[in-house]
C-alpha positions in Angstrom: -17.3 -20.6 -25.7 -16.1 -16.8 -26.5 -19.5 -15.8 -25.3 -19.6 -17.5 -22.3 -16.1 -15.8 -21.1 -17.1 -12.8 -22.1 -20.7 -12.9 -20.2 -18.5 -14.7 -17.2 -15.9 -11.2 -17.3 -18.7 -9.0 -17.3 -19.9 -10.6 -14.7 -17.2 -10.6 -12.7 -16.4 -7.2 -13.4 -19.6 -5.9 -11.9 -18.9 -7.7 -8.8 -15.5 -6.0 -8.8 -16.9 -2.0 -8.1 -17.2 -0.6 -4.8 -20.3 1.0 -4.0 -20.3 2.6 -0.5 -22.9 3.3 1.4 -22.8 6.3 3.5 -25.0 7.4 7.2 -24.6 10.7 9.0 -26.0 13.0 11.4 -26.8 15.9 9.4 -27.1 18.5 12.3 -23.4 18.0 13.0 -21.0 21.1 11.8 -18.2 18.5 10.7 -15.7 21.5 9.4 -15.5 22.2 13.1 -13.3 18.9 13.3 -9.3 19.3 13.0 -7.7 16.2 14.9 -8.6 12.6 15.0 -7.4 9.4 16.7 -8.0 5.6 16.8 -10.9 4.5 18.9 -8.9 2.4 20.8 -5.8 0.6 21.0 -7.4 -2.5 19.2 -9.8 -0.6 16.2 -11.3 -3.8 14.9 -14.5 -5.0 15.2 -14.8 -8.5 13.7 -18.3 -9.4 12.5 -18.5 -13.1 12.3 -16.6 -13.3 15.1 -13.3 -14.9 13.6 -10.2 -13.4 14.0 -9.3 -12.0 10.3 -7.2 -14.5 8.2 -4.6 -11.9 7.9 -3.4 -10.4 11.0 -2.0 -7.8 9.0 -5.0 -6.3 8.1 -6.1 -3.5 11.3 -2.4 -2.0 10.3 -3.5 -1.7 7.1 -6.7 0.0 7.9 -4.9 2.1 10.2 -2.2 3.3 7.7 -4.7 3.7 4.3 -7.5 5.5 6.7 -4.1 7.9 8.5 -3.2 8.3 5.1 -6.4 9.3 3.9 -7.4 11.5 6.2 -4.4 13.5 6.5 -5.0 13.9 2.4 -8.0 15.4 3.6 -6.7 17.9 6.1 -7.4 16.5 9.4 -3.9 15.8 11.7 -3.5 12.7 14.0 -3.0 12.8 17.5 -2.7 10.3 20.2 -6.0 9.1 21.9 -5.0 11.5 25.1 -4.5 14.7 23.0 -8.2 14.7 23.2 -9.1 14.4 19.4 -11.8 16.1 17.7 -12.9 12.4 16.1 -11.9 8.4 16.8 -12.5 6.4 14.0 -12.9 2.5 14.3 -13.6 -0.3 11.9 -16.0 -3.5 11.4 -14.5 -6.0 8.9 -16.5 -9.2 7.7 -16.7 -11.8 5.2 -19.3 -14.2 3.8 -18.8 -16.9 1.3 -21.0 -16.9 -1.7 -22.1 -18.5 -4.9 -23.0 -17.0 -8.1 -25.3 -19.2 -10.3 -25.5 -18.4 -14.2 -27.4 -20.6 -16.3 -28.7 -19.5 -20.1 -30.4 -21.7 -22.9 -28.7 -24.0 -24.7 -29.8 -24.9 -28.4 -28.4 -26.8 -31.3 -29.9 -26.5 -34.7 -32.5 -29.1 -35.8 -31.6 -31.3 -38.3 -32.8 -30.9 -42.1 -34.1 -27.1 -40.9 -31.9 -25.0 -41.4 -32.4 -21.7 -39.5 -34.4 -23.4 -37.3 -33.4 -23.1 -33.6 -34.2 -25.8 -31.5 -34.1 -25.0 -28.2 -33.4 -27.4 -25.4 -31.7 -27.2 -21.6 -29.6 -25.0 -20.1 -26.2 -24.3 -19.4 -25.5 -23.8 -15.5 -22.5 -22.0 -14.7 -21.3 -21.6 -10.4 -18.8 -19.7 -9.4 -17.8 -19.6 -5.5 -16.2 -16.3 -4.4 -15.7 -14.7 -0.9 -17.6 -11.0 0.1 -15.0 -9.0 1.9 -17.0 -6.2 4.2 -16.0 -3.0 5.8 -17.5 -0.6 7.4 -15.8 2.9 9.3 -17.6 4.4 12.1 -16.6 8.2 12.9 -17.4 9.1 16.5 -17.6 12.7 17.8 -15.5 13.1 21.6 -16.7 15.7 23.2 -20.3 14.4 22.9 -19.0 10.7 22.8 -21.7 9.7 19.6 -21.6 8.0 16.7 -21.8 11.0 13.5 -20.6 8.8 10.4 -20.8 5.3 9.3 -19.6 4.1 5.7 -19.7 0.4 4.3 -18.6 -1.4 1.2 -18.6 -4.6 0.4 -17.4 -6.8 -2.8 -16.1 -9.9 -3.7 -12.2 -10.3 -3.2 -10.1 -12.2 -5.5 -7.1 -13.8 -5.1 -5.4 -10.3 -6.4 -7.1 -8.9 -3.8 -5.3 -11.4 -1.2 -2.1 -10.9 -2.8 -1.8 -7.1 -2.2 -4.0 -6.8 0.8 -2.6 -3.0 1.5 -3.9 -2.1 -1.9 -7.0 -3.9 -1.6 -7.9 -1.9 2.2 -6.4 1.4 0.8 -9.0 1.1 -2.0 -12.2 -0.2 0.5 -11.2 2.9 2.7 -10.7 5.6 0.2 -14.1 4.7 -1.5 -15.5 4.9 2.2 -14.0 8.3 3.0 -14.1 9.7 -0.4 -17.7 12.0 0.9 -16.1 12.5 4.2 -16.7 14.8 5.6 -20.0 15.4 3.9 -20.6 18.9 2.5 
């Protein structure tokens, strides 16, 4: 049973890790860009076209991608100050299930290192795949220049302390923005 939770928590765990992956228009000169601002009034983009569960959740991108940015130099300004950048954001879920099965065995009788192997142990977890993706548009030449994306399965932590759980999606998004 110790081995089972362990291989279960390892499993998990990888689940856990954000892995971003990152698209941009290498001919842009991005340390030419001072000031950004919000796409639009309404910066969500829902995928599966459901309103999010938590209505909370476009002021928490705004505030953890603000924050971020600013860490990073660039200053907000309102949409009609004419912004370098607008950023907007694409958020999505899927449900999922995760299927583990190993061998099970039991040691024949009257052998006694003898394993004898027979069935399997089948293990299902269900778990929900939280997605977001950033989109960095240039105005003056009103295209797209950046897109980043992560993805992972979210936990009822995750739910718990949604601000936390954006802030860390969007500073593993922007952490190679702007690319060198």
């Amino acid at each position: 049973m110790r081995k089972l939770l362990v291989v279960a928590s390892l499993l998990l765990a990888g689940c856990s890790s954000l892995n971003p992956i990152i698209d941009y228009d290498a001919s842009v000169d991005f340390s030419r860009f001072r000031t950004f601002s919000w796409i639009a009034e309404r910066t969500v983009i829902v995928a599966s076209g459901r309103p999010p569960a938590n209505p909370m959740i476009e002021r928490h991108l705004k505030e953890a991608t603000r924050a971020t940015l600013e860490d990073k130099g660039f200053a907000f300004v309102e949409p009609s100050d004419r912004p370098d950048f607008v950023v907007a954001f694409t958020i999505g879920s899927r449900e999922g299930v995760r299927v583990t099965s190993y061998p099970s065995h039991s040691m024949a009788r009257g052998r006694a290192w003898s394993p004898h192997w027979g069935g399997a142990h089948v293990l299902t977890h269900r778990y929900t795949e939280g997605q977001l993706a950033i989109d960095i548009l240039e105005v003056a030449l009103a295209r797209p220049i950046w897109h980043g994306t992560a993805e992972r399965a979210i936990t009822t932590g995750d739910r718990e302390n949604m601000s936390e759980t954006v802030s860390e999606f969007v500073k593993a998004i922007l952490a190679k923005f702007p690319p060198k």
